[in-house]
Jmol script that loads the backbone (N, CA, C; Angstrom):
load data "model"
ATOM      1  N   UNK A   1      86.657  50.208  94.834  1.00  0.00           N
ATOM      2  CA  UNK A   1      86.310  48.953  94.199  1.00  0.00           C
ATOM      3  C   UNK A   1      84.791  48.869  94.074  1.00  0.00           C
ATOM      4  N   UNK A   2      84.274  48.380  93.021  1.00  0.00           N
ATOM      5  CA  UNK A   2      82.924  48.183  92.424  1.00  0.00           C
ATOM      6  C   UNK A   2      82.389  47.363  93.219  1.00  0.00           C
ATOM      7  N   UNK A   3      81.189  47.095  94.001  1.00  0.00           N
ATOM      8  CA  UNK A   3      80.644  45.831  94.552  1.00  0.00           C
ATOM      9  C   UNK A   3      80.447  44.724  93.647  1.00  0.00           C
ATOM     10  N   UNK A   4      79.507  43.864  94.672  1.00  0.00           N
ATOM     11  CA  UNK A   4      79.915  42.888  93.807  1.00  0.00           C
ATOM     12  C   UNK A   4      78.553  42.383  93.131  1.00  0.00           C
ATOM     13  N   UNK A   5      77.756  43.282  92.975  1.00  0.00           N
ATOM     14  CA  UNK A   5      76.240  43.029  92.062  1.00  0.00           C
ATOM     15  C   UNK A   5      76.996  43.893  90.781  1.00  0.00           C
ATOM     16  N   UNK A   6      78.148  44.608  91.050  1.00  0.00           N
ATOM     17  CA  UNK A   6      78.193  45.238  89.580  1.00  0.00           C
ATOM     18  C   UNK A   6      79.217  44.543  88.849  1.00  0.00           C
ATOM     19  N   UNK A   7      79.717  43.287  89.278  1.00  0.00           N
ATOM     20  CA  UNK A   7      80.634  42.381  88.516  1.00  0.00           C
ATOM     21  C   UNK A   7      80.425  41.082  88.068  1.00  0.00           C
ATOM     22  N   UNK A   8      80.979  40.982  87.078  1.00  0.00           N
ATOM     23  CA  UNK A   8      80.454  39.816  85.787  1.00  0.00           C
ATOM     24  C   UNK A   8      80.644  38.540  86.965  1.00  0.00           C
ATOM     25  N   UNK A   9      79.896  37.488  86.795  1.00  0.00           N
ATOM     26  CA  UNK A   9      80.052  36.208  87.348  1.00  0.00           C
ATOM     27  C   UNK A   9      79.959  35.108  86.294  1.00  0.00           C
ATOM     28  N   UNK A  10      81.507  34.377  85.930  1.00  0.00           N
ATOM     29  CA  UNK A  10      81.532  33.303  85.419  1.00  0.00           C
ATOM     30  C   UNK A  10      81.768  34.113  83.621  1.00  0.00           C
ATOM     31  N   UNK A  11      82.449  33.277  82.655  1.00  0.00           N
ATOM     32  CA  UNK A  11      83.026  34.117  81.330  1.00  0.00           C
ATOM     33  C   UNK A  11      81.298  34.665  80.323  1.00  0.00           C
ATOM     34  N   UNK A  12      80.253  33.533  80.713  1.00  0.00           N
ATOM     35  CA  UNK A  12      79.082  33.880  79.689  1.00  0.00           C
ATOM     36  C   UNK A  12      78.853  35.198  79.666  1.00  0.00           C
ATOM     37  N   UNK A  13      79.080  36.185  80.460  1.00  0.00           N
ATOM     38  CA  UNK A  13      78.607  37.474  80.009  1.00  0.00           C
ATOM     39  C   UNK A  13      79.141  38.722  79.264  1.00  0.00           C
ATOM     40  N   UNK A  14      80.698  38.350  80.090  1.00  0.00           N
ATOM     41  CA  UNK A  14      81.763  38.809  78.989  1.00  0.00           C
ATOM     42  C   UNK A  14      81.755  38.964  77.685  1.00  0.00           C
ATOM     43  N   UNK A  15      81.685  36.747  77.376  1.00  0.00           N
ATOM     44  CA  UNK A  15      81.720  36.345  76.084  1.00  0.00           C
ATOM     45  C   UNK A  15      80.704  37.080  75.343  1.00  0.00           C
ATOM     46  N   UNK A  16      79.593  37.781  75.768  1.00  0.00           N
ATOM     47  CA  UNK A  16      78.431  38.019  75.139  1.00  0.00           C
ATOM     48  C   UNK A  16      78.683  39.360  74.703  1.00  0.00           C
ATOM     49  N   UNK A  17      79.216  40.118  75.553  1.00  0.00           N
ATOM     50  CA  UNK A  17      79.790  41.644  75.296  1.00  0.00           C
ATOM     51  C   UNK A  17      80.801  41.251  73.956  1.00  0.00           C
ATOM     52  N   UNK A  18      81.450  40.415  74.177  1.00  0.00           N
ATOM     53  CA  UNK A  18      82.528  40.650  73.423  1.00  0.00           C
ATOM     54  C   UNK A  18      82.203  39.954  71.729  1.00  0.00           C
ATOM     55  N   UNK A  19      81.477  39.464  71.749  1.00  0.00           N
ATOM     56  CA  UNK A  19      80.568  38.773  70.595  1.00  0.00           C
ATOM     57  C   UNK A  19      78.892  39.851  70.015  1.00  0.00           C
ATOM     58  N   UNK A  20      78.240  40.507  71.214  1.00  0.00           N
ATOM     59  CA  UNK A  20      77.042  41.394  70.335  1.00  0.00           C
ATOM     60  C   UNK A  20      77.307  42.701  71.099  1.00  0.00           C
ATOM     61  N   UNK A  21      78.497  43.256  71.798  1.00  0.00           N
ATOM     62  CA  UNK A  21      78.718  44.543  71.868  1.00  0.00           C
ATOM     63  C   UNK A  21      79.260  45.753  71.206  1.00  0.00           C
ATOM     64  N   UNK A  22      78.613  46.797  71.309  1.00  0.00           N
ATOM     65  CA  UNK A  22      79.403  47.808  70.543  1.00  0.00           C
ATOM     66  C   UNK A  22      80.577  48.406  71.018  1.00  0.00           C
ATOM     67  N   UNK A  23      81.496  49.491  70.383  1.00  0.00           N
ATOM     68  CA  UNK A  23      82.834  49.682  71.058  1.00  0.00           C
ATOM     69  C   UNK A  23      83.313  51.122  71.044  1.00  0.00           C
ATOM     70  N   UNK A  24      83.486  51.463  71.689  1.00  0.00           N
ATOM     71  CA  UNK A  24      84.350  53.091  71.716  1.00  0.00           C
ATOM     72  C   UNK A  24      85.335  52.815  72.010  1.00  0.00           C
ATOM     73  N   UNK A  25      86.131  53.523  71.454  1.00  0.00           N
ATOM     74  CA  UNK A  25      87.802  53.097  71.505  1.00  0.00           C
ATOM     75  C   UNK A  25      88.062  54.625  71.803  1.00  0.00           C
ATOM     76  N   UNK A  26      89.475  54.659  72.722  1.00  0.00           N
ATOM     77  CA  UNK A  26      90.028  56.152  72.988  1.00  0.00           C
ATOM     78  C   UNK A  26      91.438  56.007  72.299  1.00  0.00           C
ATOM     79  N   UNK A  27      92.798  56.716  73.182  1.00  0.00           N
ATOM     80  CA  UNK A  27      93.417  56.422  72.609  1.00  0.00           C
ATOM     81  C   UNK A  27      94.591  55.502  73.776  1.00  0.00           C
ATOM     82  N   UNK A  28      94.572  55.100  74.777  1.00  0.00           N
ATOM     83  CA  UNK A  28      94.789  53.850  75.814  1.00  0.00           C
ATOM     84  C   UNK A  28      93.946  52.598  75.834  1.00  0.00           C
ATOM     85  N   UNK A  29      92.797  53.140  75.322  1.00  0.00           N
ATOM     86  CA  UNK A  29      91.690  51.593  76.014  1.00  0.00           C
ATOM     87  C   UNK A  29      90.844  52.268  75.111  1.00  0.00           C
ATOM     88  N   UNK A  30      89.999  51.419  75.324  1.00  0.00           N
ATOM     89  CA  UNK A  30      88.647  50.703  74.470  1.00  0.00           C
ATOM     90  C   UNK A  30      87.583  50.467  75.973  1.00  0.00           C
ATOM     91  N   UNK A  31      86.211  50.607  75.277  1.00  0.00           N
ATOM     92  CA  UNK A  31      85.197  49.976  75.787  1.00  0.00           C
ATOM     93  C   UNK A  31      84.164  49.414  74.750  1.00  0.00           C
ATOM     94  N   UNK A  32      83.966  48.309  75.506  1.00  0.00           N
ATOM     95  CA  UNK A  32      82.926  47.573  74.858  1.00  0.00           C
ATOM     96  C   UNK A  32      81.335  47.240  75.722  1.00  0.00           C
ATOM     97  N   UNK A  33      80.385  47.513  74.980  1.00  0.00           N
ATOM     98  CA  UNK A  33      79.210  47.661  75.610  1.00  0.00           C
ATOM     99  C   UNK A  33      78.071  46.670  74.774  1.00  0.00           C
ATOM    100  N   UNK A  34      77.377  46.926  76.166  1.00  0.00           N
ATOM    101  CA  UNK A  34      75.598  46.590  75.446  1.00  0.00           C
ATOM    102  C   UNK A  34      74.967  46.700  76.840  1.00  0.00           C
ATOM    103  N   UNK A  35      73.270  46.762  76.145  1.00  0.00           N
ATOM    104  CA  UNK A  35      72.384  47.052  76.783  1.00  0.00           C
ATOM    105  C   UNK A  35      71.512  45.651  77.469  1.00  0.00           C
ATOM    106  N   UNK A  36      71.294  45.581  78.320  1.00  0.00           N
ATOM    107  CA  UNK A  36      71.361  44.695  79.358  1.00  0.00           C
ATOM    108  C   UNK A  36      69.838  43.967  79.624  1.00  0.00           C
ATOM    109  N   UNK A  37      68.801  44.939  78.918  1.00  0.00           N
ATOM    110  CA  UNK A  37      67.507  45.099  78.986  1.00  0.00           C
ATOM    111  C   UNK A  37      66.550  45.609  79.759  1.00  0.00           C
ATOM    112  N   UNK A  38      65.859  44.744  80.481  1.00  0.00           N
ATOM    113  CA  UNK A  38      64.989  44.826  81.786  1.00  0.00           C
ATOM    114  C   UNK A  38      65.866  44.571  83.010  1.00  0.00           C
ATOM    115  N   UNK A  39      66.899  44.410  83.048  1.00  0.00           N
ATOM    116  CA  UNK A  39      67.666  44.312  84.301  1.00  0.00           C
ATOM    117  C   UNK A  39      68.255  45.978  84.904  1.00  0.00           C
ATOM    118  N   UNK A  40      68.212  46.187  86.288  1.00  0.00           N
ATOM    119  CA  UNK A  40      68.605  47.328  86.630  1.00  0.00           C
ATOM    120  C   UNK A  40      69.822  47.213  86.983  1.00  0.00           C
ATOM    121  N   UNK A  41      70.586  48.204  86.971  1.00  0.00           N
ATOM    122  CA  UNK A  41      72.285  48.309  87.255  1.00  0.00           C
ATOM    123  C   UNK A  41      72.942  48.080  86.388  1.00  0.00           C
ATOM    124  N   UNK A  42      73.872  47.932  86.668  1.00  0.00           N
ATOM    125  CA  UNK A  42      75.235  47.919  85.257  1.00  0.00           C
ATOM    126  C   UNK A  42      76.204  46.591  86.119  1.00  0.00           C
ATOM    127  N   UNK A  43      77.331  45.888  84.901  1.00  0.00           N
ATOM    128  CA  UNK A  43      77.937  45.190  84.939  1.00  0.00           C
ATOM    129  C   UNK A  43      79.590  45.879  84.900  1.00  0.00           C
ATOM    130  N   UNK A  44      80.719  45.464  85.371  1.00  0.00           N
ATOM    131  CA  UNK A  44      81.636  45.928  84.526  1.00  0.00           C
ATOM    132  C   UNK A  44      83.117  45.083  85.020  1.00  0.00           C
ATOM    133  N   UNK A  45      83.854  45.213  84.140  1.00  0.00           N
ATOM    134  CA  UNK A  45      84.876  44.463  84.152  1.00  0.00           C
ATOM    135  C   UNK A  45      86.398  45.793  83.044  1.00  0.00           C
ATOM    136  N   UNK A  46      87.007  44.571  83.579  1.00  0.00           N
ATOM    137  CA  UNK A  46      88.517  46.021  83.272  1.00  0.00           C
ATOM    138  C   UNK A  46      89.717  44.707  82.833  1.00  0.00           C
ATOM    139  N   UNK A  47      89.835  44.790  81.915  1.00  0.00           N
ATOM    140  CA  UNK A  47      90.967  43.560  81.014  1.00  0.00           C
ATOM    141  C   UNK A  47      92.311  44.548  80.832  1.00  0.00           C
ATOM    142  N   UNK A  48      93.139  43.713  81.740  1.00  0.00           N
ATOM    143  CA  UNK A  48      94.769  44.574  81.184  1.00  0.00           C
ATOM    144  C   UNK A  48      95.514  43.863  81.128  1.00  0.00           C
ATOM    145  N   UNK A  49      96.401  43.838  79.985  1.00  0.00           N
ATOM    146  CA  UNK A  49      96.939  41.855  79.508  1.00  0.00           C
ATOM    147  C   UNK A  49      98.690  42.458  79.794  1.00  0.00           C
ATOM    148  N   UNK A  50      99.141  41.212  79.618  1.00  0.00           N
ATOM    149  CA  UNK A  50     100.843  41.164  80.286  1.00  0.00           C
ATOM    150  C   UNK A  50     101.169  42.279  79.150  1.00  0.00           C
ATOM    151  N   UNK A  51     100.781  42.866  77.571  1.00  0.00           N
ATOM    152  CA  UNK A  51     101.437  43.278  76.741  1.00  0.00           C
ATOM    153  C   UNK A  51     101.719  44.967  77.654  1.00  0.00           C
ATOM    154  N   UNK A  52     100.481  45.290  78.468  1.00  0.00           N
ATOM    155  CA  UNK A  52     100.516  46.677  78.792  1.00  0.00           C
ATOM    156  C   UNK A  52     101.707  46.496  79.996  1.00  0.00           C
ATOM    157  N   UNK A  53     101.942  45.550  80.972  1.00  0.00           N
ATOM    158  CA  UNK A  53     102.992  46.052  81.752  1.00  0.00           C
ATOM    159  C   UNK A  53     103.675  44.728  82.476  1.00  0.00           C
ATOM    160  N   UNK A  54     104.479  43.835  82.450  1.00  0.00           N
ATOM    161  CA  UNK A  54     105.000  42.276  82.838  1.00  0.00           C
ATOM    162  C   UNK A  54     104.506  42.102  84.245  1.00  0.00           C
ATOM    163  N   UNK A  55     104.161  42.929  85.157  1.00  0.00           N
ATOM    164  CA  UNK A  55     104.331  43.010  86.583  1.00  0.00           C
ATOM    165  C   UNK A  55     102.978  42.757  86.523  1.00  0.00           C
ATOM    166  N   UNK A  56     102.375  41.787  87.555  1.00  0.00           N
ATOM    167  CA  UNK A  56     101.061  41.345  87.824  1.00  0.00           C
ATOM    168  C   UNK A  56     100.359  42.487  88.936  1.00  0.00           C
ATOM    169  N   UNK A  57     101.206  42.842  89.557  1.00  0.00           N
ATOM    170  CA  UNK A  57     101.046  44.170  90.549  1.00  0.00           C
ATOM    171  C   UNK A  57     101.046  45.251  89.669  1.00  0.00           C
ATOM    172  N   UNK A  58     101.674  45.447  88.802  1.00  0.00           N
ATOM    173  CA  UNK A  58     101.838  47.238  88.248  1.00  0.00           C
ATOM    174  C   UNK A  58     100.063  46.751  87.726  1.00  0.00           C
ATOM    175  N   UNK A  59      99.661  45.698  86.915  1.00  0.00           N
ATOM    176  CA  UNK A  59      97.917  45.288  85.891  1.00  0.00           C
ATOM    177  C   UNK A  59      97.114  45.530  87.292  1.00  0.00           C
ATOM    178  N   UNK A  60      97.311  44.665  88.299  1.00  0.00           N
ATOM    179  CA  UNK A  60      96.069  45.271  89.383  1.00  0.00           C
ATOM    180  C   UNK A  60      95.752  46.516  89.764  1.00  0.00           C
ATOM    181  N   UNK A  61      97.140  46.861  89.919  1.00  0.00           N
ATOM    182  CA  UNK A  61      97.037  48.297  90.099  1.00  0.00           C
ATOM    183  C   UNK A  61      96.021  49.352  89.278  1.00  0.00           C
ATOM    184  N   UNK A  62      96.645  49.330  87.633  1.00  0.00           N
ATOM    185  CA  UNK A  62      95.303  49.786  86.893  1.00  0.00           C
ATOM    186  C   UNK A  62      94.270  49.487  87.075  1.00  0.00           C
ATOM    187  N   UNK A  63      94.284  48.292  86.861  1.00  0.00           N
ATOM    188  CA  UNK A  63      92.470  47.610  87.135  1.00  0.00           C
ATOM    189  C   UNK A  63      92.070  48.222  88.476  1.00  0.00           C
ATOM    190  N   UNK A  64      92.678  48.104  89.703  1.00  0.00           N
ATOM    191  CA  UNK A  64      91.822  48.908  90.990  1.00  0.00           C
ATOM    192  C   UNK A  64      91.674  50.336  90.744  1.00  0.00           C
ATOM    193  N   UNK A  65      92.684  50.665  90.166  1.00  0.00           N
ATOM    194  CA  UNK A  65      92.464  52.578  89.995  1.00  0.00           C
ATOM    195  C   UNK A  65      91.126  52.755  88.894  1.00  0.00           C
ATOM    196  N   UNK A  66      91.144  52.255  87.905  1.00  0.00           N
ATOM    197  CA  UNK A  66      90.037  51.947  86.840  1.00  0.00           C
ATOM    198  C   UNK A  66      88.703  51.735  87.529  1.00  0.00           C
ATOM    199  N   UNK A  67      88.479  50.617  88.057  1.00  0.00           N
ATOM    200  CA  UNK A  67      87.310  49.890  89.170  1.00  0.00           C
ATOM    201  C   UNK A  67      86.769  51.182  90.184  1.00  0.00           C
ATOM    202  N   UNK A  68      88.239  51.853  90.569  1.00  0.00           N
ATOM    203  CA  UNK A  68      87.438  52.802  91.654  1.00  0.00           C
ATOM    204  C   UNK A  68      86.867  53.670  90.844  1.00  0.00           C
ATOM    205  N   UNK A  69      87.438  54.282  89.377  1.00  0.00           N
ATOM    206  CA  UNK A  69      86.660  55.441  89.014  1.00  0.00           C
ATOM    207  C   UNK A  69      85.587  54.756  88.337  1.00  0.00           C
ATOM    208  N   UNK A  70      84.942  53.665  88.026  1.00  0.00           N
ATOM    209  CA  UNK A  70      84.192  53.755  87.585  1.00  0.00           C
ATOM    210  C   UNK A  70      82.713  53.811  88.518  1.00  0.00           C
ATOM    211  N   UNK A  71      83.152  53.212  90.277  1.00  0.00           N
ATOM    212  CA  UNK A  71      82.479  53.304  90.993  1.00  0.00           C
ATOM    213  C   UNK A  71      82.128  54.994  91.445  1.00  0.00           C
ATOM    214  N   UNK A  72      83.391  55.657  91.230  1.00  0.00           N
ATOM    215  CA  UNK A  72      82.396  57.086  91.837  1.00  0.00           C
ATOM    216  C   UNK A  72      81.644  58.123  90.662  1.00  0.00           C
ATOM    217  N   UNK A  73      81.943  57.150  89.054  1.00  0.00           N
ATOM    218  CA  UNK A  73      81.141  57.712  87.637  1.00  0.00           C
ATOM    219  C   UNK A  73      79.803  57.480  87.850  1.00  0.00           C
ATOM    220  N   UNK A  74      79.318  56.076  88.979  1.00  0.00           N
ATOM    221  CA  UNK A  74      78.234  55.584  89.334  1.00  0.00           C
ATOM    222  C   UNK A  74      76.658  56.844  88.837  1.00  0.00           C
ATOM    223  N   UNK A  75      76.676  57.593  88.224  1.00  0.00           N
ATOM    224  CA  UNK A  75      75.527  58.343  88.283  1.00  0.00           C
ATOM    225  C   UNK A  75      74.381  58.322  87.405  1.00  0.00           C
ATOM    226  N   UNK A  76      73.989  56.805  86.975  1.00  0.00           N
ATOM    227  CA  UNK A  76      72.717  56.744  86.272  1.00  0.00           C
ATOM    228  C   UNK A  76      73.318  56.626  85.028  1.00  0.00           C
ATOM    229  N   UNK A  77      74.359  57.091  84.538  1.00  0.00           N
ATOM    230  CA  UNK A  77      74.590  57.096  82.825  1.00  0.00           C
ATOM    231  C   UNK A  77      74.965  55.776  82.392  1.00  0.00           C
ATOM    232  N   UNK A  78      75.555  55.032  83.372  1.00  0.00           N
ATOM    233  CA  UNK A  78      75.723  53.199  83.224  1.00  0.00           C
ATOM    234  C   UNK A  78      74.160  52.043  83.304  1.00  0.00           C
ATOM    235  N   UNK A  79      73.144  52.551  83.526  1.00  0.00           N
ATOM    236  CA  UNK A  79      72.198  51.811  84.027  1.00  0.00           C
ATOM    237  C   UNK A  79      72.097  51.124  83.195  1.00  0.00           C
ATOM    238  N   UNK A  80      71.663  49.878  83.259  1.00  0.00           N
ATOM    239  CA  UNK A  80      71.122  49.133  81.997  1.00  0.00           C
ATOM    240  C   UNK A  80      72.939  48.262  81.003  1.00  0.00           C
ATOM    241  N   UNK A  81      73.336  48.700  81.753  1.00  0.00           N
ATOM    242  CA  UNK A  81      75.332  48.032  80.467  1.00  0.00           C
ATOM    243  C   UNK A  81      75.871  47.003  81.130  1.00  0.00           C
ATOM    244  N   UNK A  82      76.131  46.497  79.924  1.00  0.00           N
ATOM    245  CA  UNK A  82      77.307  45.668  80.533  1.00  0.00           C
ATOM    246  C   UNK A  82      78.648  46.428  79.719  1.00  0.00           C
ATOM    247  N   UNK A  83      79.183  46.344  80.671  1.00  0.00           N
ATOM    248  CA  UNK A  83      80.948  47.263  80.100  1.00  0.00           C
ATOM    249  C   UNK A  83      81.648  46.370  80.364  1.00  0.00           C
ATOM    250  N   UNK A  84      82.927  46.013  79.297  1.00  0.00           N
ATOM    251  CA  UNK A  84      84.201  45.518  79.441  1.00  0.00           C
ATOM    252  C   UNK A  84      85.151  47.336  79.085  1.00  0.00           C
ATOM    253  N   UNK A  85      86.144  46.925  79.825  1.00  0.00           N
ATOM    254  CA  UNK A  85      86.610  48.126  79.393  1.00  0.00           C
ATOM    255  C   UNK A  85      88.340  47.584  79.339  1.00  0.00           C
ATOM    256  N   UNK A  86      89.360  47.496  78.217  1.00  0.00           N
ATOM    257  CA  UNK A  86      90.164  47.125  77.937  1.00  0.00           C
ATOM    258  C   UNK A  86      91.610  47.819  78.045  1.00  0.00           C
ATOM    259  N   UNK A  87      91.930  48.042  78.810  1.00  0.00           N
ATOM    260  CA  UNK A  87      93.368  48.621  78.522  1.00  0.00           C
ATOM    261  C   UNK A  87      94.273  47.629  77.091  1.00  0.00           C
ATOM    262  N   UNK A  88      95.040  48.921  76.489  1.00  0.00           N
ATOM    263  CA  UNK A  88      95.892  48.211  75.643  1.00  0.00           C
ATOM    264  C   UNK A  88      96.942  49.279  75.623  1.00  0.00           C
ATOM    265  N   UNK A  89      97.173  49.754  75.974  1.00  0.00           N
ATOM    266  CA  UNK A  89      98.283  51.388  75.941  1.00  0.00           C
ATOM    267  C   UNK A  89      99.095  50.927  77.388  1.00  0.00           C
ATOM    268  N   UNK A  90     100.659  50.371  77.415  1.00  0.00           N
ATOM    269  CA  UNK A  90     101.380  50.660  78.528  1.00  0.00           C
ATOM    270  C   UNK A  90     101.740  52.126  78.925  1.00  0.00           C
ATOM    271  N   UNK A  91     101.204  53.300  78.348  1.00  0.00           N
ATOM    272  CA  UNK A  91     101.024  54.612  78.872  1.00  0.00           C
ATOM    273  C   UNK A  91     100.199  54.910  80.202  1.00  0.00           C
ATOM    274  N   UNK A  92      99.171  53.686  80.710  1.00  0.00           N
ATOM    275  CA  UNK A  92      97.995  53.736  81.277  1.00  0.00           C
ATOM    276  C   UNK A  92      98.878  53.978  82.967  1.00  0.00           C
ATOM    277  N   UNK A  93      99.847  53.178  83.108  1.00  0.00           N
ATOM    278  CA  UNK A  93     100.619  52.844  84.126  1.00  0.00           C
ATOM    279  C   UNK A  93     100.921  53.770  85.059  1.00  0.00           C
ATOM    280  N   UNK A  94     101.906  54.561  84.452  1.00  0.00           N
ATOM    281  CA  UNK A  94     102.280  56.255  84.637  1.00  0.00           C
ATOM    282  C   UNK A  94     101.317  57.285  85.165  1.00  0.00           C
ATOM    283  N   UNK A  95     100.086  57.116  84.269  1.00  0.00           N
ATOM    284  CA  UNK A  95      99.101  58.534  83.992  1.00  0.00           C
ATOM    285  C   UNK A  95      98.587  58.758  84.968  1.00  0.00           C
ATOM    286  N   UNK A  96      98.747  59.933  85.336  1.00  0.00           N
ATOM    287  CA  UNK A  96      98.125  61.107  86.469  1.00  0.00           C
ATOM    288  C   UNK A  96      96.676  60.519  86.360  1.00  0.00           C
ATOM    289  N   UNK A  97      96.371  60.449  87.807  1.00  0.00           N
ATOM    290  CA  UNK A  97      94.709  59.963  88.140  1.00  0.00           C
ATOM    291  C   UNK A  97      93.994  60.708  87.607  1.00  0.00           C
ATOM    292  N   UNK A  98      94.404  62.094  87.201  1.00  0.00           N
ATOM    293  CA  UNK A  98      93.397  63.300  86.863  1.00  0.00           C
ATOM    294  C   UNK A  98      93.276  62.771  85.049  1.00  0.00           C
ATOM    295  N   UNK A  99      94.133  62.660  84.581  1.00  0.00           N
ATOM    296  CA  UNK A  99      94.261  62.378  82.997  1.00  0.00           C
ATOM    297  C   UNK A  99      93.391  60.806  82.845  1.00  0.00           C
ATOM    298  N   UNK A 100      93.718  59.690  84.124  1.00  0.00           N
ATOM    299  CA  UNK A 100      93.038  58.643  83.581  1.00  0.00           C
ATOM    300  C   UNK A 100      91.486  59.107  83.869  1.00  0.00           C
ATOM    301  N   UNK A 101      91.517  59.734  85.336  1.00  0.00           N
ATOM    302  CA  UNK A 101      90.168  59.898  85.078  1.00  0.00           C
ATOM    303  C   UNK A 101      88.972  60.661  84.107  1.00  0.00           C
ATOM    304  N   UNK A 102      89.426  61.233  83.323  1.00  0.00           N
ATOM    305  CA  UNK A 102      89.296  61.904  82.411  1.00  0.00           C
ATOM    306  C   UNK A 102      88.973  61.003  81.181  1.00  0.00           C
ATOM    307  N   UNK A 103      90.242  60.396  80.973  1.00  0.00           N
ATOM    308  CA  UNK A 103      90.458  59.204  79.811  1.00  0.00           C
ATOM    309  C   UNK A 103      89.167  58.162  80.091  1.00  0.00           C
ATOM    310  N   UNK A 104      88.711  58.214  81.181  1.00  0.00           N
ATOM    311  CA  UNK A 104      87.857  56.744  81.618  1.00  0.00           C
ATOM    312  C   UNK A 104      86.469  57.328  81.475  1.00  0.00           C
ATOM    313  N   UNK A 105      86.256  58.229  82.005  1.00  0.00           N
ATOM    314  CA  UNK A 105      84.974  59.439  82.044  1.00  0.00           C
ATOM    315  C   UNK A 105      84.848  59.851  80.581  1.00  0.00           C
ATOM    316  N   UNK A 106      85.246  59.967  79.884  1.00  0.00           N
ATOM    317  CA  UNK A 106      85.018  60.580  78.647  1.00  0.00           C
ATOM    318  C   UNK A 106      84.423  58.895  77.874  1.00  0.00           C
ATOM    319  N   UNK A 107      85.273  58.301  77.775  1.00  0.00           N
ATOM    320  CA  UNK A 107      84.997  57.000  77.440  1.00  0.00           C
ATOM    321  C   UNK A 107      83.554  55.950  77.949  1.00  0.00           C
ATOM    322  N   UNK A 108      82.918  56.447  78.825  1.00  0.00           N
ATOM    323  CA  UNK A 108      81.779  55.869  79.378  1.00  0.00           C
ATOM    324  C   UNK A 108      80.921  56.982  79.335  1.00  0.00           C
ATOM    325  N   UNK A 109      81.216  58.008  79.012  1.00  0.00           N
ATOM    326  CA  UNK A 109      79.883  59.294  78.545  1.00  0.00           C
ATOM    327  C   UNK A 109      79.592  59.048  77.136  1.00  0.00           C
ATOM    328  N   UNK A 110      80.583  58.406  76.135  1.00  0.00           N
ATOM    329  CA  UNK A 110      80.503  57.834  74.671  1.00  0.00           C
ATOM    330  C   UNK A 110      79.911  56.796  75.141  1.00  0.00           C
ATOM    331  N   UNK A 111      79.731  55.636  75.637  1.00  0.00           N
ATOM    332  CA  UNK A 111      79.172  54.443  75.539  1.00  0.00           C
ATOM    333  C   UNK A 111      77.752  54.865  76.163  1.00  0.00           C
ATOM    334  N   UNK A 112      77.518  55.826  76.898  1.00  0.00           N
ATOM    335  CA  UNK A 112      76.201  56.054  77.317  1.00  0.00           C
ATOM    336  C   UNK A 112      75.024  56.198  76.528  1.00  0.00           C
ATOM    337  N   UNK A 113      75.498  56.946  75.558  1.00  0.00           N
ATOM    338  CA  UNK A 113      74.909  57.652  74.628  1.00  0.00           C
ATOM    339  C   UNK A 113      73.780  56.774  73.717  1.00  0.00           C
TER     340      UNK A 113
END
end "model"
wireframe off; spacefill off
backbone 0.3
color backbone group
């Protein structure tokens, strides 16, 4: 799990990603970004709606498996972002940690850029 200087507090920052951010899309999820400015560290958040799986436990579940990899991606290529990162694929559920992590890592080496 991400601490808690690297998580959004309250909807204004979200809303802001989701209104002047740019987007890489894979083929499970999406990320949406921007650059943060003069602030150091990164932001991030992980949206997985009832359509990907009915069970409020199966959505945390992603979201904590998601949250952890993005904490050990931690290596400078996030500095400066705010990330939403969206599940929309009920494929996400299933997928071998090695494939999401992959799927999630590839997807935040595009938003780095």
């Amino acid at each position: 799990m991400i601490s808690m200087r690297h998580r959004f507090h309250g909807y204004g920052g979200v809303r802001a990603v989701y209104r002047d951010g740019k987007t890489v899309r894979g083929s499970m999820m999406s990320v949406k970004y921007m650059t943060r400015g003069k602030k150091s560290g990164y932001r991030a958040a992980v949206v997985v709606s009832k359509k990907v799986h009915k069970s409020a436990v199966s959505r945390n579940r992603v979201r904590r498996r998601i949250y952890e990899i993005i904490r050990q991606a931690d290596n400078g290529l996030l500095e400066n972002k705010d990330i939403v990162l969206t599940v929309f694929s009920d494929r996400v559920v299933d997928l071998s940690p090695e494939k999401l992590r992959a799927e999630v890592e590839s997807l935040l080496a595009k938003a780095s850029r």
